[in-house]
C-alpha positions in Angstrom: 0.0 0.0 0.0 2.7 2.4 1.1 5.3 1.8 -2.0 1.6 2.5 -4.5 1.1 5.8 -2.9 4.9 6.5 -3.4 4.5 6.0 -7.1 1.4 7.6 -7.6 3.1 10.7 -5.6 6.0 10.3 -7.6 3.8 10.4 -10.9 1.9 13.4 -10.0 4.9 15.4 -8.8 6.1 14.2 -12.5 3.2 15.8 -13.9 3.7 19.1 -12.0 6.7 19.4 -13.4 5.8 19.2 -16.9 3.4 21.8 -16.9 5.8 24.1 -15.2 8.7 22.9 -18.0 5.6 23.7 -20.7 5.4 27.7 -18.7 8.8 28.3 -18.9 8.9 27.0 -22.5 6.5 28.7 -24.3 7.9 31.9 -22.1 4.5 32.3 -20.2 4.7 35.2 -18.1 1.6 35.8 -15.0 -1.4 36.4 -15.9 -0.7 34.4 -19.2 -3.4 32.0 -20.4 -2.5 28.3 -20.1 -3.3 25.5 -22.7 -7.3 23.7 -21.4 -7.3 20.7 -19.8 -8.2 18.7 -23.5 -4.4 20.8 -24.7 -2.7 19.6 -21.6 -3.9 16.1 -22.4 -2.6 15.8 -25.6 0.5 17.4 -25.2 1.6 15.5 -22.6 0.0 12.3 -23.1 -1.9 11.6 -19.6 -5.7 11.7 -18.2 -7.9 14.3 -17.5 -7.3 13.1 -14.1 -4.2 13.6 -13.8 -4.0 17.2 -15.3 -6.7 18.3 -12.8 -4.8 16.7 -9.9 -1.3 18.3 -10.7 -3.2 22.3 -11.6 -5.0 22.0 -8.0 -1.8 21.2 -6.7 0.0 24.1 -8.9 -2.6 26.3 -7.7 -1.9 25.6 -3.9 1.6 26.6 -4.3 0.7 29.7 -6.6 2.1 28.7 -9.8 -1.3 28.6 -11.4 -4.2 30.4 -11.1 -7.8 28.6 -12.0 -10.7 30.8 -13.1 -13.8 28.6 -13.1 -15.4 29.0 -16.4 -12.7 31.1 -17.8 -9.7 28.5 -17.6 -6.6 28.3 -16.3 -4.0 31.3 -16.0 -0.1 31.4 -15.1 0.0 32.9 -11.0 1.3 35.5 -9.9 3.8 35.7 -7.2 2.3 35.1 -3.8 3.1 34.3 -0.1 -0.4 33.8 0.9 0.7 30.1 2.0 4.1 31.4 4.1 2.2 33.9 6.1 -0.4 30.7 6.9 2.2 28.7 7.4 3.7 31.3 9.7 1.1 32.5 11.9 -0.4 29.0 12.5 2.9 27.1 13.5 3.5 30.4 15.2 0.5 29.8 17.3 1.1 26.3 17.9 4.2 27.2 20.1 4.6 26.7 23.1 4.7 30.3 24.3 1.0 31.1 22.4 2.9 32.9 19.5 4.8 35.5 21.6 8.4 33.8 20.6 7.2 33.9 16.9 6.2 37.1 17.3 9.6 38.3 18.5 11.1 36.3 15.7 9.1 38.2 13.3 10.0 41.5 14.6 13.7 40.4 14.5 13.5 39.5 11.0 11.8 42.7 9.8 14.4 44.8 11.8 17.4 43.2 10.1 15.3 43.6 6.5 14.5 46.9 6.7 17.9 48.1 8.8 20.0 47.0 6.1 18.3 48.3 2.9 17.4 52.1 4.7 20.7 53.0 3.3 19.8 52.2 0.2 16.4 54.8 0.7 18.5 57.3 1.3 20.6 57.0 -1.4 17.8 56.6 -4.1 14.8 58.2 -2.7 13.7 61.3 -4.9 11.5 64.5 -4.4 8.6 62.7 -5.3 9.3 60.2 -3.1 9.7 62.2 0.1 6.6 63.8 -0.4 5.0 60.4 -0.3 6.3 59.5 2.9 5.8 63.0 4.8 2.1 63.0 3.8 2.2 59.6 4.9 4.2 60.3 8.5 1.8 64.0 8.4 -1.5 61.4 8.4 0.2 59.5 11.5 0.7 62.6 13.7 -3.3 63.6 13.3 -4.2 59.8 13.8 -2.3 59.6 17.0 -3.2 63.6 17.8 -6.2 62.2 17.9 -5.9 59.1 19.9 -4.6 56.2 17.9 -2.7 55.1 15.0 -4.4 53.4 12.6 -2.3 49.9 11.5 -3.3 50.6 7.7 -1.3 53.9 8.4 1.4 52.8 9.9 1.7 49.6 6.9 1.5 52.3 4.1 4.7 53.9 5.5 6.2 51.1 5.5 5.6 50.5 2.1 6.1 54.0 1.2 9.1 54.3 2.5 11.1 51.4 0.7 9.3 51.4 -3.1 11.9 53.4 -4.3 14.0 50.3 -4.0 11.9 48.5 -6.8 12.2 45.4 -5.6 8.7 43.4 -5.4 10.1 40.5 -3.8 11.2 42.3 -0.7 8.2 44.8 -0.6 6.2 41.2 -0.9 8.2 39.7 1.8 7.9 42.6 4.1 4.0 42.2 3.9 4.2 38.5 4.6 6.2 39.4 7.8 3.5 41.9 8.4 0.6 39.8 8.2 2.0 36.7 9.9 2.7 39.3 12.4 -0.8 41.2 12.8 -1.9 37.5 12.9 -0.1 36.3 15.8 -0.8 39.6 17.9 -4.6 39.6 17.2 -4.6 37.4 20.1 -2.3 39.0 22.6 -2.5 42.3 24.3 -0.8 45.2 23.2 1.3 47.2 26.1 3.5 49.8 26.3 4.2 52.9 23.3 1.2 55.5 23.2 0.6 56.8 20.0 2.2 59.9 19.9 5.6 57.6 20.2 4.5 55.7 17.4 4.3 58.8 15.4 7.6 60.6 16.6 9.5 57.5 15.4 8.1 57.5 12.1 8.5 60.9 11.8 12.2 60.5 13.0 12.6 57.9 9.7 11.3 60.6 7.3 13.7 63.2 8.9 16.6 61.1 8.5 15.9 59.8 5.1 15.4 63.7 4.0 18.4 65.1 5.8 20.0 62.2 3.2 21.5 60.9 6.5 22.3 56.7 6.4 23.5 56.1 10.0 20.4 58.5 11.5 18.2 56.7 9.0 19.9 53.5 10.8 19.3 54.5 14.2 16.0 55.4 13.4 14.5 52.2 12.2 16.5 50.6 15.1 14.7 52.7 18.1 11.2 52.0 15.8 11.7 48.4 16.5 12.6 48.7 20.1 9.3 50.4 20.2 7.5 47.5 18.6 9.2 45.0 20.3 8.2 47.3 23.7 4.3 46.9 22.6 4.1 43.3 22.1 4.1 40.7 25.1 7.9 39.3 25.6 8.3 35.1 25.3 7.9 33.1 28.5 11.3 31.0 27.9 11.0 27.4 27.4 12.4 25.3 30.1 
């Protein structure tokens, strides 16, 4: 029973990979229209079954995208299953999800610590004005009580488009939603909102005064603040 399932996994995974060869070799890009289930068939000489079994798979994993009643499209990028993946093992932890939490924070700092540099060295006019309305909308939210999380994401993002790079702007989201995951569930202590604010604003200051190291220092005191708002790990014994 157990060496059948090994070949039939073994086939299917062998089917996966032919329809990503077929992608790749017809230079699909995403968003691309795939060849129908009947094309797939043909071409590569296997059951409707099978075809079916290997695009739900494909889909799982984002390669492929399936429209019911409009067919079957090449995916675009996503890391919709590494934020589940992420917030539920996160809460399976012994600690509740405070440890993964931490480990999350961790990982942003060291992202965004080490390409802030870069921002300051790339960020234009246009791109400064984004981020002061941005930090300008944080100081009346928290003038006003609290600031909203939407806010505070957006200057996040803001802040390091000019780099151009999707994959890390896609990364730094899936850190962000594993972590707003993971702390829906715990109590949030410590910074008011006018702290919040002031360290944002201290980002934009930096990264207009064209200052690196300040830019550095900046992001690093906006972490201590997060990591001073979210409940510290009880250490496993």
């Amino acid at each position: 029973m157990g060496d059948a399932m090994t070949v039939r996994s073994r086939r299917k995974n062998g089917v996966q990979e032919q329809i990503k060869e077929l992608i790749l070799e017809r230079g699909l890009g995403a968003g691309d229209s795939m060849p129908t289930e009947t094309e797939l068939m043909e071409i590569l000489g296997i059951s409707r079954n099978s075809v079916r079994e290997a695009l739900k798979a494909l889909q799982a994993v984002g390669i492929v995208e399936i429209r019911h009643g409009f067919g079957t499209y090449v995916g675009r990028m996503s890391l919709v299953a590494l934020v589940d993946e992420l917030s539920f093992h996160g809460k399976l932890a012994p600690t509740g999800g405070t440890r993964s939490i931490t480990e999350l924070i961790e990982v942003r700092e060291a992202l965004e610590a080490g390409l802030i540099g870069q921002v300051v060295e790339i960020a234009d006019d246009a791109d400064l004005v984004d981020l002061r309305a941005v930090a300008e909308r944080m100081a009346a939210e928290a003038a006003a009580g609290a600031v909203s999380p939407l806010t505070d994401r957006q200057f996040h993002e803001t802040l390091y488009r000019p780099l151009g790079n999707d994959l890390m702007l896609r990364l730094l989201a899936a850190f962000w939603d594993a972590y707003d995951r993971l702390a829906a569930d715990l109590p949030p202590i410590g910074e008011s909102a006018s702290d919040v604010a002031a360290q944002h604003r201290e980002v934009y200051d930096a990264v207009a005064a064209r200052d690196a190291e300040r830019a550095r220092r900046a992001v690093t005191v906006h972490f201590t603040g997060i990591r001073g708002r979210t409940p510290r790990p009880t250490p496993i014994p």
